[in-house]
NUVOTOR-785919 format. One line per 2 residues: number of its first residue (from 1); their letters; for each residue z negated, y, x of N, C-alpha, C, CB. Coordinates in Angstrom, 1 decimal. Glycine has a CB too. Layout:
N
NUM) A) Z/Y/X/Z/Y/X/Z/Y/X/Z/Y/X  ... $
// end
This chain:
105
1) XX) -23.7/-10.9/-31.5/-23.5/-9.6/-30.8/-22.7/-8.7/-31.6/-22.9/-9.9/-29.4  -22.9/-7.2/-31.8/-22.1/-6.3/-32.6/-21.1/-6.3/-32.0/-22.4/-5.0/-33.0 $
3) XX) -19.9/-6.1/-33.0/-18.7/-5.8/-32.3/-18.4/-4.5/-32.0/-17.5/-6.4/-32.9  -19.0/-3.2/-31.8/-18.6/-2.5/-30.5/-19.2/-2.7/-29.5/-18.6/-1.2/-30.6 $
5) XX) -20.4/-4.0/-29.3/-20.8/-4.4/-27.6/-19.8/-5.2/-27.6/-22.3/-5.2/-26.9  -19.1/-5.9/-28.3/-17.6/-7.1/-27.9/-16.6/-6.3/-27.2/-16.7/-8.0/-29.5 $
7) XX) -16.2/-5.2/-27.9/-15.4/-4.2/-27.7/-15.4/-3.4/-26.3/-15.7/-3.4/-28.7  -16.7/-3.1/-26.6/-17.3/-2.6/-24.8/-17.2/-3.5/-24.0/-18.8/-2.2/-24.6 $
9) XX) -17.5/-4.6/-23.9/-17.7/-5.6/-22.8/-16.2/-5.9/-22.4/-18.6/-7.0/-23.2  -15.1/-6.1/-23.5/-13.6/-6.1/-23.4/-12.8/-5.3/-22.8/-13.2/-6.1/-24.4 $
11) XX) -13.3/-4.1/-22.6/-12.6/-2.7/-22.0/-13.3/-2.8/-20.7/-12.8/-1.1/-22.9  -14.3/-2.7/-20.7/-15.3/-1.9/-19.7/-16.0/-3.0/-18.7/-16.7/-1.0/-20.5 $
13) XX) -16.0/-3.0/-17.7/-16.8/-4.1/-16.6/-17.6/-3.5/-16.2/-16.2/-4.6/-15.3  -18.2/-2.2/-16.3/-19.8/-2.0/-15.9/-20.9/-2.9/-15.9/-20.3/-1.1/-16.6 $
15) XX) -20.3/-3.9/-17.4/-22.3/-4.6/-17.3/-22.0/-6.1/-16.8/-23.6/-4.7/-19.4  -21.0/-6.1/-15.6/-21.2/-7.3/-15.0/-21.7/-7.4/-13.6/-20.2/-7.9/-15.0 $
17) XX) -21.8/-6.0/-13.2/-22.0/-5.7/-12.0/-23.3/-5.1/-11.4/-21.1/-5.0/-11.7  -24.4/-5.1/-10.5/-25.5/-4.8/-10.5/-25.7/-3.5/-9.2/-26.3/-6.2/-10.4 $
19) XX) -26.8/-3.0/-9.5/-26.8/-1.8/-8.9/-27.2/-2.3/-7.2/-27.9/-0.6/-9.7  -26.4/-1.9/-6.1/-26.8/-2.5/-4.8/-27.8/-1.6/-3.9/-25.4/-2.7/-4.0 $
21) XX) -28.1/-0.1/-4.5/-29.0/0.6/-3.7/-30.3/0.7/-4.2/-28.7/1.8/-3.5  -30.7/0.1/-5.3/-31.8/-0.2/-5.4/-32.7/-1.3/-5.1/-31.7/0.0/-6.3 $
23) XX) -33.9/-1.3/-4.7/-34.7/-2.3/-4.4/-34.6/-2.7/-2.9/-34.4/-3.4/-5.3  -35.3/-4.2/-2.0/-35.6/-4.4/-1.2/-34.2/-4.7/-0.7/-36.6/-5.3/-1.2 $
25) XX) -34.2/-5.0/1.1/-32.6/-5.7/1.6/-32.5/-7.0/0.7/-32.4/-6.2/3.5  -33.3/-7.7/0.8/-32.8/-9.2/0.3/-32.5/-8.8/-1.6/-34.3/-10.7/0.7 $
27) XX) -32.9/-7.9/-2.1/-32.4/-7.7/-3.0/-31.5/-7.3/-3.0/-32.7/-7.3/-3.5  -31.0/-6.2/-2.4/-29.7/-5.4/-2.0/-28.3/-6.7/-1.8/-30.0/-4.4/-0.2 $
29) XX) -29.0/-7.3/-1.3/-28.0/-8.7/-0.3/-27.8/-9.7/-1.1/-28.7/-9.6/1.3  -28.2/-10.2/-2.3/-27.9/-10.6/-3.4/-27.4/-9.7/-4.7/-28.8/-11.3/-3.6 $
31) XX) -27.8/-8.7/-5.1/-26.9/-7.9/-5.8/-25.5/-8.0/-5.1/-27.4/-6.4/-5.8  -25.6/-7.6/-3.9/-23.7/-7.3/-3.6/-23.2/-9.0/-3.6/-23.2/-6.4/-1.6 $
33) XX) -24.0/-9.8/-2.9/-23.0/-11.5/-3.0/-23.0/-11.5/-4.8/-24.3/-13.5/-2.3  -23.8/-11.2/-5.9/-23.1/-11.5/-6.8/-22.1/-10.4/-7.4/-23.9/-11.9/-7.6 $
35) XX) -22.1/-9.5/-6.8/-20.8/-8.0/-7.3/-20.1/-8.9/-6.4/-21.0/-5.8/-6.9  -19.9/-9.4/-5.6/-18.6/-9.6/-4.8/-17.9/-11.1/-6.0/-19.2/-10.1/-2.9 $
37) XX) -19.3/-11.9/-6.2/-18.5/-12.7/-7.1/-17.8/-12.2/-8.7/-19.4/-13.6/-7.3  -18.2/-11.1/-9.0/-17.8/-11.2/-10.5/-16.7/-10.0/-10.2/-19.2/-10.8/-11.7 $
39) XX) -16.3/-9.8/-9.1/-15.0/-9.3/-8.6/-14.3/-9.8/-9.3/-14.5/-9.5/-7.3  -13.8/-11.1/-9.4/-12.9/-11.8/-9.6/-12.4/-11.2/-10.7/-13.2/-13.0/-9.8 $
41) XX) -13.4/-10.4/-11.9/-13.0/-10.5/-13.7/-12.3/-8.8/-13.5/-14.9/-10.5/-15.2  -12.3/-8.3/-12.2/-11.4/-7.0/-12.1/-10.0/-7.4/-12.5/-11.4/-6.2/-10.5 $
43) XX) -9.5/-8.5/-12.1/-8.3/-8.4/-12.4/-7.6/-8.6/-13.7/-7.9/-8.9/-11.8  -8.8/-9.6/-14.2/-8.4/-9.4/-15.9/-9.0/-8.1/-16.9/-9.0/-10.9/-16.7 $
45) XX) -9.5/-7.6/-16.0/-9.6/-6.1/-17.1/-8.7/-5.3/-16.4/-11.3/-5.2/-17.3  -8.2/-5.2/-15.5/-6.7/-4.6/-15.3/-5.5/-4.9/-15.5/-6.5/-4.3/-14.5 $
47) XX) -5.2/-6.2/-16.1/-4.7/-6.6/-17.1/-4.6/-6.4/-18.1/-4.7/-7.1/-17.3  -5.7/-6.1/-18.8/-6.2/-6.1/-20.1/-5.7/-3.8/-20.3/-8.4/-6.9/-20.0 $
49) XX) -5.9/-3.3/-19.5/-5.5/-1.9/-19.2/-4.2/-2.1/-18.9/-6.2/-1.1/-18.1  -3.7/-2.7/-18.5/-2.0/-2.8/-18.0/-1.5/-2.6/-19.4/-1.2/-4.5/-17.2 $
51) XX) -1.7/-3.7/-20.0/-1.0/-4.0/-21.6/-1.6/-3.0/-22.5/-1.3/-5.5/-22.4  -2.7/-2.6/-22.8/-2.7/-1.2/-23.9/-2.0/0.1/-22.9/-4.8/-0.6/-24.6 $
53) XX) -2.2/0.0/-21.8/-1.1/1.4/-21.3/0.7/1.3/-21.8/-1.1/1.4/-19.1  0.7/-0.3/-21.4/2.2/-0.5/-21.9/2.4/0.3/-23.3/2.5/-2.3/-22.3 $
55) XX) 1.6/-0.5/-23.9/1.9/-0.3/-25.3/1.4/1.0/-25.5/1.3/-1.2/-26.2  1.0/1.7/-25.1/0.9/3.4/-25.2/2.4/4.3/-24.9/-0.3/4.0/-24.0 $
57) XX) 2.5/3.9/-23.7/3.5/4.8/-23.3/5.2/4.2/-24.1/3.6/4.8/-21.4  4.7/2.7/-24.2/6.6/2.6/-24.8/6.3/3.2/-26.8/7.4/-0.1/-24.7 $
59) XX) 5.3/3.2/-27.3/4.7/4.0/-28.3/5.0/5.3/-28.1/3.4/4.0/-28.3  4.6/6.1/-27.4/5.1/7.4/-26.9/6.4/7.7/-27.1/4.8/7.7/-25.7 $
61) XX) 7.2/6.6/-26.3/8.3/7.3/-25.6/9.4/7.2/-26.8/8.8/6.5/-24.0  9.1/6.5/-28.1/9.4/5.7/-29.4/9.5/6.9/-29.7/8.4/4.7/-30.3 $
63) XX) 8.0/7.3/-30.1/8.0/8.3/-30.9/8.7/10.0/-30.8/6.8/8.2/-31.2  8.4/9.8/-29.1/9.5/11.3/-28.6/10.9/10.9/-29.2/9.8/11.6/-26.5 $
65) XX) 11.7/9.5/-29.2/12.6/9.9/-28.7/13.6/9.9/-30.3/12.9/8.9/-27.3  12.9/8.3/-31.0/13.6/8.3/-32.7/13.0/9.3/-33.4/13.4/6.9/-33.6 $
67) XX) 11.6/10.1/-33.3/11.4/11.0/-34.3/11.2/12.2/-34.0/10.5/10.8/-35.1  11.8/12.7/-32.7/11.8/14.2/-32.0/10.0/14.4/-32.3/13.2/15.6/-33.1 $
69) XX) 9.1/14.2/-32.0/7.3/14.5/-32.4/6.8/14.5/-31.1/6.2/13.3/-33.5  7.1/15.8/-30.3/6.8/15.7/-29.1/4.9/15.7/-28.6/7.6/16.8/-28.4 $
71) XX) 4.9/16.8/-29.7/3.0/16.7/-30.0/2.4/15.5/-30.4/2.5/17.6/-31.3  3.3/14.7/-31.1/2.3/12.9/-31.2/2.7/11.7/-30.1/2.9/12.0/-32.9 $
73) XX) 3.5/12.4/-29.4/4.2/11.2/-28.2/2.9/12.0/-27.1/6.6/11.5/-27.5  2.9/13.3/-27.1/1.7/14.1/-25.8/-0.1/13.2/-26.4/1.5/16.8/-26.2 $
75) XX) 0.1/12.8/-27.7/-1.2/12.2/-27.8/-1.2/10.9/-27.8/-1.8/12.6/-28.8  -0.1/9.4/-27.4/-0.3/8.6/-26.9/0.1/8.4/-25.2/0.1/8.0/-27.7 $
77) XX) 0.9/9.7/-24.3/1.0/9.7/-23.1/-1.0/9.9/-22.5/2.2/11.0/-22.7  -1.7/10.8/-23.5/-2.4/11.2/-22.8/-3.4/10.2/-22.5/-2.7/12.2/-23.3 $
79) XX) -3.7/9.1/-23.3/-4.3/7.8/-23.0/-3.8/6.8/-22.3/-4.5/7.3/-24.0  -2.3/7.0/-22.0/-1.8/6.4/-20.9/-2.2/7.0/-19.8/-0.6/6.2/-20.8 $
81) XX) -2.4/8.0/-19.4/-2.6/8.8/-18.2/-4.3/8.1/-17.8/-2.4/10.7/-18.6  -5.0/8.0/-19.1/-6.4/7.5/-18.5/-6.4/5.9/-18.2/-7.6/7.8/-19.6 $
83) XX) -5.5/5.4/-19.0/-5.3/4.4/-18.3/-4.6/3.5/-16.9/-5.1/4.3/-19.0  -3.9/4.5/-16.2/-3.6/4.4/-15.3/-4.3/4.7/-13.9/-2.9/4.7/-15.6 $
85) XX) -5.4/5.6/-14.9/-6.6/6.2/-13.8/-7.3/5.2/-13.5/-7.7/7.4/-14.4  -7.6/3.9/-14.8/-9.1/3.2/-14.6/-8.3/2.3/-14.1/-10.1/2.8/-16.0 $
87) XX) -7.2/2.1/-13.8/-6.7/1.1/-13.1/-6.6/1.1/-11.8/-5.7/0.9/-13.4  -6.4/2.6/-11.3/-6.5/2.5/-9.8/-8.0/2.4/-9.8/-5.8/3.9/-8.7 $
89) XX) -8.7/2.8/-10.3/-10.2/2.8/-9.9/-10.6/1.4/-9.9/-11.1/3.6/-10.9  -10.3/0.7/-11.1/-10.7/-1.1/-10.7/-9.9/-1.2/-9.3/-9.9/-2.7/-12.2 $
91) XX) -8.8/-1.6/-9.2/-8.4/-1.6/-8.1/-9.3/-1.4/-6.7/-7.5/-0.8/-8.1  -9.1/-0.1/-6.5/-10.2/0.4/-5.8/-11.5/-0.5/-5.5/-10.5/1.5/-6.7 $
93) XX) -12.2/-0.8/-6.6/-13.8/-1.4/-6.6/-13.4/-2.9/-6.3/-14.8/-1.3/-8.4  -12.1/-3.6/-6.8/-11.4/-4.9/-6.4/-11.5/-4.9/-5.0/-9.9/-4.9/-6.7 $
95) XX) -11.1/-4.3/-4.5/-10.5/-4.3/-3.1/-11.3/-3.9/-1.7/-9.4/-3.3/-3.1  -12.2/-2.9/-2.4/-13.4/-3.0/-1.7/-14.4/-4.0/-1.7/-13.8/-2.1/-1.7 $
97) XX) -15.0/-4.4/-2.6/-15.4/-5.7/-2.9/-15.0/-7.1/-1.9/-15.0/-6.0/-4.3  -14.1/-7.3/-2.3/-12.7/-8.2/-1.5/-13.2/-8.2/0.1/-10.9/-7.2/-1.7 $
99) XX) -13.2/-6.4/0.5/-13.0/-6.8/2.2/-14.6/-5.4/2.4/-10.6/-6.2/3.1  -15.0/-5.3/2.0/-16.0/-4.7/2.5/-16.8/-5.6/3.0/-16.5/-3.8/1.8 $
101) XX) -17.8/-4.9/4.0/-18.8/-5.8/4.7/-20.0/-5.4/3.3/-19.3/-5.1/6.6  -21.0/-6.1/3.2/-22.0/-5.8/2.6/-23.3/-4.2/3.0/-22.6/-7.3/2.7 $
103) XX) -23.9/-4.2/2.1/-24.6/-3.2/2.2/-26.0/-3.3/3.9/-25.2/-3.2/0.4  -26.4/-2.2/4.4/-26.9/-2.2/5.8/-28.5/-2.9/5.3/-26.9/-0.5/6.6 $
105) X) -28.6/-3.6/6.2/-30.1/-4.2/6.1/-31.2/-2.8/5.9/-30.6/-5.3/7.9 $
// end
């Protein structure tokens, strides 16, 4: 496998999860039993976002504070800020997963 699909598959949980509005109910109703199972890997890719956000913002806050470069500390806050986004959003897809009822027959 190339390593920017290693890379991608490392950041991103899109391609573990399957689309639930397409196709028949019993297809529908196995798409979601297996999105409900591969739930589980939300929490290690929001982990995995926990720690490069760490290491962004204490980066940042480095570089504001020992080399006065407030324009290069605004360009590692600003990837912390997306990273904090994709975290509530796993969350989010976590949690509904977790306690949502499945999709309507």
């Amino acid at each position: 496998m190339p390593f920017r699909t290693l890379l991608y598959r490392y950041f991103f949980f899109g391609w573990l999860f399957r689309d639930v509005s397409q196709g028949t109910a019993l297809e529908r109703s196995a798409a979601w039993r297996h999105n409900q199972a591969q739930a589980r890997w939300l929490l290690t890719y929001m982990r995995r976002w926990f720690v490069l956000g760490a290491v962004l913002y204490l980066s940042g806050l480095l570089v504001e504070h020992a080399f006065a470069a407030t324009l290069l500390s605004s360009l590692l806050y600003m990837p912390w800020v997306l990273c904090v986004s994709f975290n509530a959003t796993a969350f989010v897809a976590w949690a509904g997963l977790k306690s949502l009822p499945g999709p309507p027959p």
